[in-house]
N, C-alpha and C positions, 0 to 999 in steps of 0.2 A: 306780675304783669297782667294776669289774667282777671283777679278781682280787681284789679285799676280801670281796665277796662268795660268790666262787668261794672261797676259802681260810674262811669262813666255814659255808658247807655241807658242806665238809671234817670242817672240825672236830666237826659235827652228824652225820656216818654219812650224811650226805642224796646222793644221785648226782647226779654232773654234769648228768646230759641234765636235769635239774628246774632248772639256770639259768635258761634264758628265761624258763619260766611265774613263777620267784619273782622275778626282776627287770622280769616285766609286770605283776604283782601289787602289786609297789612305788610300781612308775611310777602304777598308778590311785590307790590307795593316798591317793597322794601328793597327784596331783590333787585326786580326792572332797575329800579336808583342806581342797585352796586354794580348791573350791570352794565348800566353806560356811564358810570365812574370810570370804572374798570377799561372799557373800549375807547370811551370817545374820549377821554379827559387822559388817564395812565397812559393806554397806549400809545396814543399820536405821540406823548411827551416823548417816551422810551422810542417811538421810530423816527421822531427829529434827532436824540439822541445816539442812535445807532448810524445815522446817515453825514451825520459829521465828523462820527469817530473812525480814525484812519484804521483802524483794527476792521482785518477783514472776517475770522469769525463769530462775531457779532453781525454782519450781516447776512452768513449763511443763517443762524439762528433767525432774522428775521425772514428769508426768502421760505424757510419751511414751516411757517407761522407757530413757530412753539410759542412765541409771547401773545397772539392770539388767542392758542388754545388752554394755556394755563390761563388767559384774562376771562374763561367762558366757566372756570371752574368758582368764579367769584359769586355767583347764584345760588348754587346748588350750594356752595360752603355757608351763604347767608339762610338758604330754607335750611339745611338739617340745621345750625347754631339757633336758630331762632323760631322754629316749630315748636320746640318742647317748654321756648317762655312765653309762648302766644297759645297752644292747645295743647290740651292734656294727650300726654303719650297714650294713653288707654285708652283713647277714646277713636273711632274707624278713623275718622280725618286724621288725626293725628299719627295712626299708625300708619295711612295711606301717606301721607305728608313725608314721613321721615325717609320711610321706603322708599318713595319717588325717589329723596336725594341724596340715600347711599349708592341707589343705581347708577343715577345719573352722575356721580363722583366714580364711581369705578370705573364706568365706561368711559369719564372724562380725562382720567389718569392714566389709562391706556392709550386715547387718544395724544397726549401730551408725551408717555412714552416713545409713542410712534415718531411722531414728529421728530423727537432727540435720538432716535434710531436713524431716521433719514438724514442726520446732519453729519452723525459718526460716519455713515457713506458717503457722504458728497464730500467730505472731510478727507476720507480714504481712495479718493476717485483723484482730489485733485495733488496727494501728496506721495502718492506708492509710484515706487517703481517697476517693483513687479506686481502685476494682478491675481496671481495663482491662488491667494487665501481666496476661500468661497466664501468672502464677507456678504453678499447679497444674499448669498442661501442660509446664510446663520442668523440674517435680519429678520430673513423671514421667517424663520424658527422662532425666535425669539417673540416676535411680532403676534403670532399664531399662539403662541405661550399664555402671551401677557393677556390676550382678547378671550383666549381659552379659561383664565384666570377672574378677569371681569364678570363673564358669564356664569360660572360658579357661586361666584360671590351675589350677582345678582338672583341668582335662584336660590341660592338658600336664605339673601333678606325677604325674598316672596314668599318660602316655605316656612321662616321662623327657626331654620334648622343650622348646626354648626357646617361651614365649608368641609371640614375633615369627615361629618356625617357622610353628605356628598360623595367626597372623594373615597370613601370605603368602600361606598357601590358600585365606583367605577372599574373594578377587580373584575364583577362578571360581565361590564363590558368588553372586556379587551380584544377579544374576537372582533365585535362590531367594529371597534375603533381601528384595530388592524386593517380590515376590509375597507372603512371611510377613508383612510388616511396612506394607504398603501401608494400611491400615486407620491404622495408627500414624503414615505420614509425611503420608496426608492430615489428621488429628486436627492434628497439630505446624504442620501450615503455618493453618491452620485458625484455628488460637487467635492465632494470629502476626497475621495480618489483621483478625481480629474486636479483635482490642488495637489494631492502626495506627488502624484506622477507627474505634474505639469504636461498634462496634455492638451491643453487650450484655455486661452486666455482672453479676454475682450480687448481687442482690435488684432485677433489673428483673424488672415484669412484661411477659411477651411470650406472644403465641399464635401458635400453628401448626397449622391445623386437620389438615393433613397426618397429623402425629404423635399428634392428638388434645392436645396440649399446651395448658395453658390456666391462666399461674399463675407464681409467681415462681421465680426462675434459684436455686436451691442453689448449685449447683459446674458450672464450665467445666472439665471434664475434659480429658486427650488425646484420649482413643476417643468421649467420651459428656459431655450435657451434663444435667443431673439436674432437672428442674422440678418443683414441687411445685403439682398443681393444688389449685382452690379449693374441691374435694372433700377434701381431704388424702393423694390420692392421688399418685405419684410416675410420673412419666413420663422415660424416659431417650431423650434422643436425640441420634443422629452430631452429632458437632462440625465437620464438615465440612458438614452441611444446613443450617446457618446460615448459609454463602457458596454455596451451589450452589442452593438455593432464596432463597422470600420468605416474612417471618414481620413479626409487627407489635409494635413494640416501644414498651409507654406510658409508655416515662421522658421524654416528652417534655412528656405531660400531668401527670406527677407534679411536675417542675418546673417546669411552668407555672402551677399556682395556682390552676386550673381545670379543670371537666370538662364536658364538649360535650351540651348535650339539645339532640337533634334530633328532633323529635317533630311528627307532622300529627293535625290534626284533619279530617273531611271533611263541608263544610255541603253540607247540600242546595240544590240550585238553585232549588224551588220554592218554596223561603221566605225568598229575598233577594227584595227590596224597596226601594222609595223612604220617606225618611221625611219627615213635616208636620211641623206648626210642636207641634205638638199632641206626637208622637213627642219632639221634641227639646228640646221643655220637658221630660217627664218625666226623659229622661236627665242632663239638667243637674243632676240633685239625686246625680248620681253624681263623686263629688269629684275624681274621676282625668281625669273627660273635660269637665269643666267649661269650663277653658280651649279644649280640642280644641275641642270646639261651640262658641265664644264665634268661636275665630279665623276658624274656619269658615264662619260667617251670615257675619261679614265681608266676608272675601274673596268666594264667594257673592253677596253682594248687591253689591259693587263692580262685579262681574265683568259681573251684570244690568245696572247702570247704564251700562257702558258699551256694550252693547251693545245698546240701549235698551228693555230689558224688563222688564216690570212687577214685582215681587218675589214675587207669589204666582202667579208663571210657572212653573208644574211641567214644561213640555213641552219647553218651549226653551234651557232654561236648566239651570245646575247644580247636581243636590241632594245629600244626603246619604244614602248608604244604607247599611242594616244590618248586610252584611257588611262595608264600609269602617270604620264605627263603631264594628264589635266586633275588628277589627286594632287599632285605635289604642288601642282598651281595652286586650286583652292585652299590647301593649309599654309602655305607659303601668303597667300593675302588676306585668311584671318589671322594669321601671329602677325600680321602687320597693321589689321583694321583696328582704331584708334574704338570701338564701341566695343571691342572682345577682351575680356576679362586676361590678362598676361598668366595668372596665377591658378587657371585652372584648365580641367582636362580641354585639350583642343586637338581633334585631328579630323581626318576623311576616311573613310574605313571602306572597303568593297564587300557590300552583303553576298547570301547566296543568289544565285542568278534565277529570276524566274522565268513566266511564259512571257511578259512583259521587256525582260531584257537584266541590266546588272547593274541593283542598286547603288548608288553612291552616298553615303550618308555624312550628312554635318552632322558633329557633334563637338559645343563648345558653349562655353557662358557670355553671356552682352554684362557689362558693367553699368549698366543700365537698367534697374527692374521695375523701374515706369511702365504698365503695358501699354499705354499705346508708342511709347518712344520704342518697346520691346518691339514690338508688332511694326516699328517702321525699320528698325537693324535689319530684324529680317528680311525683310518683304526686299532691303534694298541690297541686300547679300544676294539672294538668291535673281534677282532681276540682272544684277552685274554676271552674276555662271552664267544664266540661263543664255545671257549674248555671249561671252566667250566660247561658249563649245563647240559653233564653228570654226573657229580660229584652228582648235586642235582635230579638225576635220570630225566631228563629233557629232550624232544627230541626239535629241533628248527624242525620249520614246510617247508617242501618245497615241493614241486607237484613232481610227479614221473617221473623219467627220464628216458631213454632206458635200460639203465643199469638194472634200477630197474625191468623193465617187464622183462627183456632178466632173471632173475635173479630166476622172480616168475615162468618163464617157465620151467628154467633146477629144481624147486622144483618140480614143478606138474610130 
């Protein structure tokens, strides 16, 4: 090809030394052709071809352009095949020629790699049902490999030298590479663990007040792991602080079918009291505690008889009081409210007492773990107590407010 063309500028009056440039001219020439054969002509066909075809992936294959990036590898296959029948290998152009397009093929194959790396993910995104395997952090491994791989290559077609030459010196690298890369082999062992143990997955909610994190899992990265709090803001943190600290993860509550109100009320001590027969009739026309009071005289007056005392024995015996009556109420009307979980712990508990007065605590699950549907059970529980507790002569405690003094002054 070379003396055709030589014998060609002959015939044109054109001088020898303008070989190279008109057989580099050729070779691009040539190229540019393959590559908008390649783009404009192949590919459209192959993306009208993929957009009719009911097969969906052949369309993820085209959404992360691998039939792009192998159509760009169409150049560079044309300059190294066709540099050594247009200009002599020995010669600088020719060796710069060929060079350019092992480079530019290694790193193009890596990019084409990538691309069918991203596809086995989105592949595995839209068909797993557990997400525990650290597929992201193994892409990226991988990914990091292949480009690590390119670059090698590419340096030793610049030096003239074997890859394996290369890779023999990278021995008294290893230190360095430790130090570079430390970031990266704690990320990998990282995700590796958080997968054996199943400690978080993408779309668990978890917080970390640490990181400010507070919201569900995106993506388990190598380096980083991406939360998306419930502001809409994005918080990124090491994947390695997931095993080197403690964070709180609520997939246990999402699969549980419930979600936990733990919530006090605080009565005042000076308005518990004993109740009469008088108190305990009126309550009886309260349909939740009917029974409760009924079982209660009962036992009550059994309790008197046997120990022989009178029944309108208030002193020595044992009565019924306020705060006890309005516990039984409140659990009496979440084992009956339709948003309370039937299947899990539910009662009312009396804390220790303190300078404030004696706690009453809810503790039960909403069969609802919607927070804000969560956030209205509540709000609409504890609104319903908060009006009952005068019924059962009951004050809820709260510290005195302007009002109140402004209140004691116009008394005095």
């Amino acid at each position: 090809m070379i003396e055709t063309i030589k014998a060609w500028l002959i015939e044109l009056n054109i001088g020898i030394e303008y070989l190279p440039l008109v057989n580099a001219s050729i070779i691009v020439l040539l190229c540019g052709i393959s590559y908008y054969i390649s783009k404009h002509q192949l590919l459209v066909l192959i993306n009208k071809i993929v957009t009719r075809s009911k097969n969906t992936w052949d369309d993820v294959l085209l959404e992360h352009h691998v039939f792009s990036r192998i159509a760009l590898l169409t150049p560079f296959l044309f300059l190294w095949f066709l540099t050594p029948h247009f200009i002599d290998s020995e010669s600088l152009l020719g060796h710069f020629l060929l060079t350019l397009a092992k480079i530019a093929i290694s790193f193009q194959v890596a990019r084409c790699v990538d691309a069918l790396l991203n596809v086995i993910k989105s592949f595995y995104k839209r068909t797993a049902r557990e997400r525990y395997i650290p597929l992201n952090a193994a892409i990226q491994v991988i990914k990091l490999i292949v480009y690590l791989i390119a670059s090698i290559l590419a340096i030793s077609y610049v030096l003239g030298k074997s890859p394996f030459y290369l890779l023999s010196g990278l021995g008294a690298l290893t230190a360095v590479l430790l130090l570079v890369f430390q970031d990266t082999i704690k990320g990998l062992v990282a995700s590796i663990q958080i997968s054996a143990n199943k400690m978080v997955a993408p779309g668990d909610w978890i917080e970390l007040p640490k990181y400010g994190a507070d919201g569900d899992v995106l993506e388990i990265g190598l380096n980083t792991v991406k939360v998306k709090n419930f502001d809409n803001t994005i918080t990124t943190v090491p994947t390695y602080a997931l095993i080197s600290g403690s964070f709180r993860n609520w997939r246990g509550m999402l699969n549980s079918g419930g979600r936990r109100i733990k919530r006090s009320l605080i009565i005042d001590v000076a308005s518990i009291a004993f109740y009469n027969d008088d108190d305990l009739e009126r309550l009886s026309d309260i349909k939740l505690l009917t029974d409760y009071i009924t079982s209660k005289k009962v036992g009550i007056n059994e309790d008197k008889a046997k120990a022989g005392l009178a029944s309108n024995d208030v002193l020595n015996g044992r009565q019924l009081t306020n705060i006890g009556t309005f516990r039984a109420y409140i659990e009496a009307y979440l084992r009956q409210h339709p948003k309370i979980h039937t299947e899990m712990t539910c009662m009312v508990r009396q804390l220790a007492s303190t300078e404030s007065g004696v706690p009453l605590e809810l503790y039960c699950f909403s069969n609802d773990q919607n927070w804000a549907n969560y956030e209205t059970i509540q709000a609409d529980i504890f609104d319903h107590i908060f009006a009952m507790a005068p019924v059962f002569n009951l004050r809820i405690f709260q510290h005195p407010t302007g009002l109140d003094w402004q209140a004691l002054k116009t008394n005095k």
